[in-house]
DSSP file (Angstrom, degrees, kcal/mol; ACC not computed):
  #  RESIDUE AA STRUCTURE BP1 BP2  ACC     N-H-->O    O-->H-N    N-H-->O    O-->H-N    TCO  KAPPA ALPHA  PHI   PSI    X-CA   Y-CA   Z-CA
    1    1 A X              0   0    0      0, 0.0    52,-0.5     0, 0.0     2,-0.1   0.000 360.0 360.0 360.0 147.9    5.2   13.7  -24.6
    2    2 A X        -     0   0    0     50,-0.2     2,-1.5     1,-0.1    47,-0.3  -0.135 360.0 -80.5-106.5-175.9    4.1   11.1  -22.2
    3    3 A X        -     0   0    0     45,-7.3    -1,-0.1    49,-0.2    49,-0.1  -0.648  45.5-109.0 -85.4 116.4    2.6   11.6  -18.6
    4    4 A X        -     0   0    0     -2,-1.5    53,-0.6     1,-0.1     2,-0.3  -0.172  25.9-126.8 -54.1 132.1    4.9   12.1  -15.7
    5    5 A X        -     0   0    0     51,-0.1     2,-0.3    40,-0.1    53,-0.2  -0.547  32.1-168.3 -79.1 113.9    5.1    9.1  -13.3
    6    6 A X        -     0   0    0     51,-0.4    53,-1.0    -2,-0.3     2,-0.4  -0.633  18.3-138.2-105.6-178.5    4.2   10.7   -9.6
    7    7 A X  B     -a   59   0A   0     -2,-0.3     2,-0.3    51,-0.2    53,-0.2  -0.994  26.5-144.8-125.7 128.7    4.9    8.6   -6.6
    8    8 A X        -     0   0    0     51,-1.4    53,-0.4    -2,-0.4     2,-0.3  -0.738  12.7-164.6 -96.7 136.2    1.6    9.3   -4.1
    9    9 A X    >>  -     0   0    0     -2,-0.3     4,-2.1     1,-0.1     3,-0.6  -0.914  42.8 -97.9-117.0 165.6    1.7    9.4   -0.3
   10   10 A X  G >4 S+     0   0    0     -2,-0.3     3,-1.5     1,-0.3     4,-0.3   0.838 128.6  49.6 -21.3 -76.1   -1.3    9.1    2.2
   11   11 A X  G 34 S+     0   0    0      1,-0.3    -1,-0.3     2,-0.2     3,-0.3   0.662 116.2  32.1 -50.0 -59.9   -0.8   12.8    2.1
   12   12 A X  G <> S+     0   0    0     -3,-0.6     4,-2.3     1,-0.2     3,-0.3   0.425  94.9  94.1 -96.7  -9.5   -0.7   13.6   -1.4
   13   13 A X  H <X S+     0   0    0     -4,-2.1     4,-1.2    -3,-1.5     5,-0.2   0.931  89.1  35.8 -49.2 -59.5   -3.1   10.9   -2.9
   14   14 A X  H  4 S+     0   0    0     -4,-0.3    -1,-0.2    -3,-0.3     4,-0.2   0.587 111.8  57.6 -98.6  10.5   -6.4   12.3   -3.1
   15   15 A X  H >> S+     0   0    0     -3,-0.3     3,-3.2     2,-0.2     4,-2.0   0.981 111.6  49.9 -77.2 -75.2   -5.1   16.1   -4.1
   16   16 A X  H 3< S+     0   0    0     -4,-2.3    -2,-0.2     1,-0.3     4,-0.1   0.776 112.0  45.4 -34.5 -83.8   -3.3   14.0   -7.5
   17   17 A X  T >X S+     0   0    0     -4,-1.2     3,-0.7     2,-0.2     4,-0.6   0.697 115.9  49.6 -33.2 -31.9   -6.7   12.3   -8.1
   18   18 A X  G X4 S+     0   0    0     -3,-3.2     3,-0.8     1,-0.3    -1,-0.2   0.936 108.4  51.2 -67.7 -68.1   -8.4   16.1   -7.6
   19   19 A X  G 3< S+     0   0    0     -4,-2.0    -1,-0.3     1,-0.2    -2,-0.2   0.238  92.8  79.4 -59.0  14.5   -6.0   17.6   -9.9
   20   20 A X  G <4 S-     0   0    0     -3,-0.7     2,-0.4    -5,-0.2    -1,-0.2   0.975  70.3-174.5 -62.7 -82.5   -6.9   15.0  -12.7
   21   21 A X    <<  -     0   0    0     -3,-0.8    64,-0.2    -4,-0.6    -1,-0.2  -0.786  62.0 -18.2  72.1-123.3   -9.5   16.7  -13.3
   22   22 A X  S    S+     0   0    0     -2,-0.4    63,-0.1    62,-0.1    -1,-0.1   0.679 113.0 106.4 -75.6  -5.5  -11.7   14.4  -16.2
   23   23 A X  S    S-     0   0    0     -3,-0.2    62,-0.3    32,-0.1    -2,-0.2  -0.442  80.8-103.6 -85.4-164.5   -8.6   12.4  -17.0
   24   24 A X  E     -b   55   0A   0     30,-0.5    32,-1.3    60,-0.1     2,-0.2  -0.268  28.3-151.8 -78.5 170.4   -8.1    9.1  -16.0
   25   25 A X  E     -bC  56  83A   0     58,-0.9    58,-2.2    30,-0.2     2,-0.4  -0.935   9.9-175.0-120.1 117.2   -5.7    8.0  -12.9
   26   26 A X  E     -bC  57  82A   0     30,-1.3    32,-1.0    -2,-0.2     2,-0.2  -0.969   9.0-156.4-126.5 178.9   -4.2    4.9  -12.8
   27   27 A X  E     -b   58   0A   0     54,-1.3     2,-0.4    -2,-0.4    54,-0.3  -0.767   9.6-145.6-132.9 145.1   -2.2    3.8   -9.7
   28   28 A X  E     -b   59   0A   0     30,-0.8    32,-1.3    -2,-0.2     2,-0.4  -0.996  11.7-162.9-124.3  94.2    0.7    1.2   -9.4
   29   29 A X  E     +bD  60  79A   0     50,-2.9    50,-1.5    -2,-0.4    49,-0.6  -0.842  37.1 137.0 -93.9 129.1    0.6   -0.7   -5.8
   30   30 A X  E     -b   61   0A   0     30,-1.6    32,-3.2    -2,-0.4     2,-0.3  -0.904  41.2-147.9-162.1-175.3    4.1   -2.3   -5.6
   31   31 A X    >   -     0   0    0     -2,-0.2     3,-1.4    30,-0.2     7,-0.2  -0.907  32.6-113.9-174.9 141.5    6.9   -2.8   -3.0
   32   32 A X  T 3  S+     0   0    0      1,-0.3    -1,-0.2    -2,-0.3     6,-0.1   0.826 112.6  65.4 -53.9 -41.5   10.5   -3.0   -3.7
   33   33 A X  T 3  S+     0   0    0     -3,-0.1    -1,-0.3     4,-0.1     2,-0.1   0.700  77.1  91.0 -49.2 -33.6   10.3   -6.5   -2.6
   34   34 A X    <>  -     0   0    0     -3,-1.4     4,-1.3     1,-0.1    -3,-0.1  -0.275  53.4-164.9 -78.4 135.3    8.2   -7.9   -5.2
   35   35 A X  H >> S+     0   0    0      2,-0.2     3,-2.6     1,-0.1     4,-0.7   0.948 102.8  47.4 -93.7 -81.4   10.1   -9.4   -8.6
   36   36 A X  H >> S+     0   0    0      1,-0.3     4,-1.5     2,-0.2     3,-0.9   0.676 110.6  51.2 -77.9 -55.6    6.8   -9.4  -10.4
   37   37 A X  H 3> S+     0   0    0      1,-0.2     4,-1.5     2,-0.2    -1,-0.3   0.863 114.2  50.4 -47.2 -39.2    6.1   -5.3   -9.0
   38   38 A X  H << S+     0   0    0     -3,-2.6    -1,-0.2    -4,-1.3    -2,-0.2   0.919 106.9  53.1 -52.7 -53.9    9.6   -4.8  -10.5
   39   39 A X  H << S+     0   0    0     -3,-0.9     4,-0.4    -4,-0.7     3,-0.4   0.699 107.0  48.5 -45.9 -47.8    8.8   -6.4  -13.8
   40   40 A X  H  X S+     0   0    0     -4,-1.5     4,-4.9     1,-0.2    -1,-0.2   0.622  89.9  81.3 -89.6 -17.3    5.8   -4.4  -14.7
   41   41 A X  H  X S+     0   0    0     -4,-1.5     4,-1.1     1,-0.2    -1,-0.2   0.667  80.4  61.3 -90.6  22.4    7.2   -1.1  -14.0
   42   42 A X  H  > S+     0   0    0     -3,-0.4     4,-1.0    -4,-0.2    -1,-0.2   0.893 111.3  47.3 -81.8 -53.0    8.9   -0.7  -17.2
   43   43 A X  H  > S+     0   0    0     -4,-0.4     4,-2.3     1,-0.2    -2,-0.2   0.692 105.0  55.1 -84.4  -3.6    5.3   -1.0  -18.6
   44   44 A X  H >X S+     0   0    0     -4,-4.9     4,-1.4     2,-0.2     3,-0.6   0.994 113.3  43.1 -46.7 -73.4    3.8    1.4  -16.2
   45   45 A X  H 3< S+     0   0    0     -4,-1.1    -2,-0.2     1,-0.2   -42,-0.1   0.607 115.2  49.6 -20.1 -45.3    6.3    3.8  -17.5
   46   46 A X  H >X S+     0   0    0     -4,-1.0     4,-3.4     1,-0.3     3,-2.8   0.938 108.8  55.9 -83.8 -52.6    5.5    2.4  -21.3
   47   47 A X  H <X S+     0   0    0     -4,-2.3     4,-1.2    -3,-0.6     5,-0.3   0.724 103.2  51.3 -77.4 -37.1    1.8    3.0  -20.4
   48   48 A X  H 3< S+     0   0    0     -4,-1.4   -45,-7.3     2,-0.2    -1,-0.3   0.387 109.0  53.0 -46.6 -19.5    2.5    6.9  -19.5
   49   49 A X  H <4 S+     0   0    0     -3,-2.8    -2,-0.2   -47,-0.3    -3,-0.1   0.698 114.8  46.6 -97.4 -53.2    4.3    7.5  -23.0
   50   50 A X  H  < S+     0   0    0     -4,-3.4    -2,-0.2     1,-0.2    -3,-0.1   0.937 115.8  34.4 -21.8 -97.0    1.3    6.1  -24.5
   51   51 A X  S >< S+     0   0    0     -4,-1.2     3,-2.1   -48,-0.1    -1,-0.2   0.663  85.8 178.3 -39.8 -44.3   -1.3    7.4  -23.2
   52   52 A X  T 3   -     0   0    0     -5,-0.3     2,-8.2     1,-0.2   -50,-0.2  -0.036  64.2 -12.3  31.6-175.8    0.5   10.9  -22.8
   53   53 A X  T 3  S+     0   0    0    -52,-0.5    -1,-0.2     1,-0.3     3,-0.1   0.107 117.1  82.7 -77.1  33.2   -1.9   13.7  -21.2
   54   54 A X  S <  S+     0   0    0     -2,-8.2   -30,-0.5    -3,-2.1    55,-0.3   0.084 102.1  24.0-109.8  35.4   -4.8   12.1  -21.6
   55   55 A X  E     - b   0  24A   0    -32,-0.2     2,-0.5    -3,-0.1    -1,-0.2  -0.738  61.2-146.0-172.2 129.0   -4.0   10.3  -18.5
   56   56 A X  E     - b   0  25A   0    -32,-1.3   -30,-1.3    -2,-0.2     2,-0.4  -0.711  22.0-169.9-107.4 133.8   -2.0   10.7  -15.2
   57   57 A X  E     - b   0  26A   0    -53,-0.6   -51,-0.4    -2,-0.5     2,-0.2  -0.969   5.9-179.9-139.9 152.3   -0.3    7.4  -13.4
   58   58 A X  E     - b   0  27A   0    -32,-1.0   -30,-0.8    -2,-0.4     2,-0.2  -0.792  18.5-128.6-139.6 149.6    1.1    7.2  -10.3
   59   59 A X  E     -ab   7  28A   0    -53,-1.0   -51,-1.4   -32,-0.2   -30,-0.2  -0.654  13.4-167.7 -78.4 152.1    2.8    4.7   -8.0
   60   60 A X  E     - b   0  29A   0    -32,-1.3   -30,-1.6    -2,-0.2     2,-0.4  -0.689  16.1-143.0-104.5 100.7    2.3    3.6   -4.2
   61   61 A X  E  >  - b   0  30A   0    -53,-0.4     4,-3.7    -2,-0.2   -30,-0.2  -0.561   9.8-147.2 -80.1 129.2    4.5    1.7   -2.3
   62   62 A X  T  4 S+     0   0    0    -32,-3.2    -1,-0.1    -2,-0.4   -31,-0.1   0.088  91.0  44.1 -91.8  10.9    2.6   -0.2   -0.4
   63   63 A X  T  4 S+     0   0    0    -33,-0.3    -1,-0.3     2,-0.1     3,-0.1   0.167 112.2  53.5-134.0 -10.7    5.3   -0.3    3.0
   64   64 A X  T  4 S+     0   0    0      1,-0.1    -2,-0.2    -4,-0.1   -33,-0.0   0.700 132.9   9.0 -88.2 -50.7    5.9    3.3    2.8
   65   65 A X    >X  +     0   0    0     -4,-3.7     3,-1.2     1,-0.2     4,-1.1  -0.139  65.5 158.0-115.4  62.6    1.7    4.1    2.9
   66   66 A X  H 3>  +     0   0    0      1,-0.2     4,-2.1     2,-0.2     5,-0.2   0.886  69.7  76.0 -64.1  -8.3   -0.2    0.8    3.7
   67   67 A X  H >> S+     0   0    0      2,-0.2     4,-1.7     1,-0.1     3,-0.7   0.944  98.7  45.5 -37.1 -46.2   -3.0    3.1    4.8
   68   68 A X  H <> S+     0   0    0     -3,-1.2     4,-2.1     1,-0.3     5,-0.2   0.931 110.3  53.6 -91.4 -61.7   -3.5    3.5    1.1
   69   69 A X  H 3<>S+     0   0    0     -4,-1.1     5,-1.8     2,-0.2    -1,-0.3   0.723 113.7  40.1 -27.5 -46.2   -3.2   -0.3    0.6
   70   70 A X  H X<5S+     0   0    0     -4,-2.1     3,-6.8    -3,-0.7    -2,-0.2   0.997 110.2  64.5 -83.5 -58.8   -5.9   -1.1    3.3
   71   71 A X  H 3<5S+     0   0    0     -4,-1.7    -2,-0.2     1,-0.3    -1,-0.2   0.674 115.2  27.5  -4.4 -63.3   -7.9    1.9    1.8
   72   72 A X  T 3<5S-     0   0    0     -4,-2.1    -1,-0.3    -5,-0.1     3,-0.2   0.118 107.0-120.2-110.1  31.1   -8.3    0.1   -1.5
   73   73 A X  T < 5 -     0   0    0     -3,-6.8     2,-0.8    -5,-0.2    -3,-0.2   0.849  39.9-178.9  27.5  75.2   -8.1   -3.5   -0.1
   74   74 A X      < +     0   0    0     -5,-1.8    -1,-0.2     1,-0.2     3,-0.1  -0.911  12.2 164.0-100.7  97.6   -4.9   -4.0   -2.4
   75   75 A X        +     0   0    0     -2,-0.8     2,-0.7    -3,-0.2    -1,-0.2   0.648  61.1  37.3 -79.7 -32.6   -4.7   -7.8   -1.0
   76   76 A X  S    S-     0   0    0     19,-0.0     2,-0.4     0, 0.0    19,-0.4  -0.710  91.1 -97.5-116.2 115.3   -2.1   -9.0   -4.2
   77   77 A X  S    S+     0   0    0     -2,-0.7     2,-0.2    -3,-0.1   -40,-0.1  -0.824  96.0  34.6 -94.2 155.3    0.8   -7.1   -5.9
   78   78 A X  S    S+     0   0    0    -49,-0.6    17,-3.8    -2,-0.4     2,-0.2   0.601  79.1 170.3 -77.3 154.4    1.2   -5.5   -8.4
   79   79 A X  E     -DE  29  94A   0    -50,-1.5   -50,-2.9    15,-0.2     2,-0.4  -0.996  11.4-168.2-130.0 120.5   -2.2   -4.1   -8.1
   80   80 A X  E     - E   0  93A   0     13,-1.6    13,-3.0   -52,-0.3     2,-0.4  -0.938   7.1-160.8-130.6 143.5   -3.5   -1.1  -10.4
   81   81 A X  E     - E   0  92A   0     -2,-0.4   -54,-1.3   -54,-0.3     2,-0.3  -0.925   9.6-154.7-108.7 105.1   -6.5    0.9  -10.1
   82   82 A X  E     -CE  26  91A   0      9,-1.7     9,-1.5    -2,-0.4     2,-0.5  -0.704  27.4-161.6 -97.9 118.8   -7.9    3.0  -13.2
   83   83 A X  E     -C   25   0A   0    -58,-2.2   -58,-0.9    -2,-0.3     2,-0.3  -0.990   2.5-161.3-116.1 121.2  -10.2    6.2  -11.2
   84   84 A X        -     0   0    0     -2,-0.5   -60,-0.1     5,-0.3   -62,-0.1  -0.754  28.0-114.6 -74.7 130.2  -12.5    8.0  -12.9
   85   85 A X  S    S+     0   0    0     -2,-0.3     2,-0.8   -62,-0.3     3,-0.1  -0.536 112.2  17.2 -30.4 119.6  -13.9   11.4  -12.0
   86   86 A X  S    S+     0   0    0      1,-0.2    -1,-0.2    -2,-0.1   -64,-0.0  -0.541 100.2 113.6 111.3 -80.9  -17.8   10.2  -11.3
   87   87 A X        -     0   0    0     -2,-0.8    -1,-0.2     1,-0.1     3,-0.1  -0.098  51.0-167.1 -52.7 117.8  -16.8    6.8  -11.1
   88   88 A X  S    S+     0   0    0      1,-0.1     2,-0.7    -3,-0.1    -1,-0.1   0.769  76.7  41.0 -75.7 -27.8  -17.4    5.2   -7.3
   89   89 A X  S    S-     0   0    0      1,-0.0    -5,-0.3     0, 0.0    -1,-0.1  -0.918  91.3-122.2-115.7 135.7  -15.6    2.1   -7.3
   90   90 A X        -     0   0    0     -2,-0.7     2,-0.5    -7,-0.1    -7,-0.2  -0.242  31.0-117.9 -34.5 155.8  -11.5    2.0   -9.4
   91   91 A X  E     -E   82   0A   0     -9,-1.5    -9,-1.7    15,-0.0     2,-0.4  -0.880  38.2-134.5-103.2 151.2  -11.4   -0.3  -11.8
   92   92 A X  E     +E   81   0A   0     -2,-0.5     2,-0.5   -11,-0.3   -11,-0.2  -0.923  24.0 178.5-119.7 140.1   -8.6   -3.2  -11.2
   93   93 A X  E     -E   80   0A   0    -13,-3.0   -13,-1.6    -2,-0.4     2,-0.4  -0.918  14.7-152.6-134.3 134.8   -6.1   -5.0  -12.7
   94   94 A X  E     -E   79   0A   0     -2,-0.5   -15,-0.2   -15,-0.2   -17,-0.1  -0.597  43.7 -11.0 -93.6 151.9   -3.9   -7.6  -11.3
   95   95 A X  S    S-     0   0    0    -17,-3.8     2,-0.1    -2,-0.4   -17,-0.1   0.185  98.7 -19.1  57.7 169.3   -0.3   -9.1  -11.8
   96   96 A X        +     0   0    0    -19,-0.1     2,-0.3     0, 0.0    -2,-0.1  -0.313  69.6 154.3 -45.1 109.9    2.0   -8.6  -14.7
   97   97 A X        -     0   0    0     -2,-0.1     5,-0.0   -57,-0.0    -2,-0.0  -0.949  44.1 -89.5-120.7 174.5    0.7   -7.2  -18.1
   98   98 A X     >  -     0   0    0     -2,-0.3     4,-3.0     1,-0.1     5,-0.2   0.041  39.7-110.6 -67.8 149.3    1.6   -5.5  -21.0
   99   99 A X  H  > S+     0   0    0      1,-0.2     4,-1.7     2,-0.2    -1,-0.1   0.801 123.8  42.7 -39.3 -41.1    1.3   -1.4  -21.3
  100  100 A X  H  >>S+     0   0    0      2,-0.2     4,-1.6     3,-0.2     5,-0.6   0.744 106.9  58.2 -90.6 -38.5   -1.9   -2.3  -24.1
  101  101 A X  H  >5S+     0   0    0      2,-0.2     4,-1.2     3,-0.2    -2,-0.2   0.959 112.1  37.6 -51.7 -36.0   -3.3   -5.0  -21.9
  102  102 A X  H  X5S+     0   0    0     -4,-3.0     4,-2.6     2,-0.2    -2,-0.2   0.979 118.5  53.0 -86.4 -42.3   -3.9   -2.3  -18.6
  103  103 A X  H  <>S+     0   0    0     -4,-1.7     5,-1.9     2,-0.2    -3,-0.2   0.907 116.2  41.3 -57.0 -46.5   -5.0    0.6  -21.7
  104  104 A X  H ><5S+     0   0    0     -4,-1.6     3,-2.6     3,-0.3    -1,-0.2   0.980 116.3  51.8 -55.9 -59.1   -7.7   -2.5  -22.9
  105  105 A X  H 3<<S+     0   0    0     -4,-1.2    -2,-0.2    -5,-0.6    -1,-0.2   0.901 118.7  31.3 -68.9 -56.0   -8.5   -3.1  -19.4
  106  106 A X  T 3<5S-     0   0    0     -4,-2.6    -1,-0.3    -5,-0.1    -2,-0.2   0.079  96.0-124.5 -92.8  26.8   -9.3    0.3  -18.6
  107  107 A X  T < 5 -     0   0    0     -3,-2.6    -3,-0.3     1,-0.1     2,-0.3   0.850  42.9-178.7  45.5  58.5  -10.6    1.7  -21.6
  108  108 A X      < -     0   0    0     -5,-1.9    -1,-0.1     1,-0.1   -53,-0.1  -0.760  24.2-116.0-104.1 142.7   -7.9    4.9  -21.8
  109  109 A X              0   0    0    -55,-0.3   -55,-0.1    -2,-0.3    -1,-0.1  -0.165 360.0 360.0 -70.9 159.6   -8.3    7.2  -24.4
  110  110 A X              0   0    0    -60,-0.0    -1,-0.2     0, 0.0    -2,-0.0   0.228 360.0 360.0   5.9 360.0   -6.4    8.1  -27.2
């Protein structure tokens, strides 16, 4: 069974990230407008079946919270951001790739 896909608000962001506990988080900055944000979230999805509960992913639309947007200076979409427990800075990945390209890119386990 894969990870359930949350949608984060200002309000609910860093509680998700708490409640990780040691797994990973990664985070989907998109906006309905965006063809390309549209495009990659079948492999968000993909990347949540993978991965299953050894990692929790989330969404933010980035006109519903741009606090969160400024917050992580998301200048280009899609943007995701791999957070570690520990870890100070997110790791980042931009534009369109595959469900194994963001797992490569962020190291996620097993």
């Amino acid at each position: 069974m894969g990870s359930e896909l949350a949608h984060l608000t200002a309000d609910s962001f860093d509680a998700f990230l708490t409640e990780a506990g040691d797994r990973p988080v990664v985070v989907d900055f998109w906006a309905a407008w965006c063809a390309p944000c549209r495009a990659v979230a079948p492999e968000v999805e993909r990347l949540a079946i993978l991965k299953g509960d050894a990692i929790r992913v989330a969404k933010v639309d980035i006109d519903a919270h741009p606090i969160l947007a400024e917050r992580f200076e998301i200048r280009s979409i899609p943007t995701l951001l791999c957070f570690r427990k520990g870890e100070a800075t997110p790791k980042r990945a931009i534009g369109l790739a595959t469900a194994e390209v963001y797992a490569e890119r962020f190291a996620l386990p097993i």
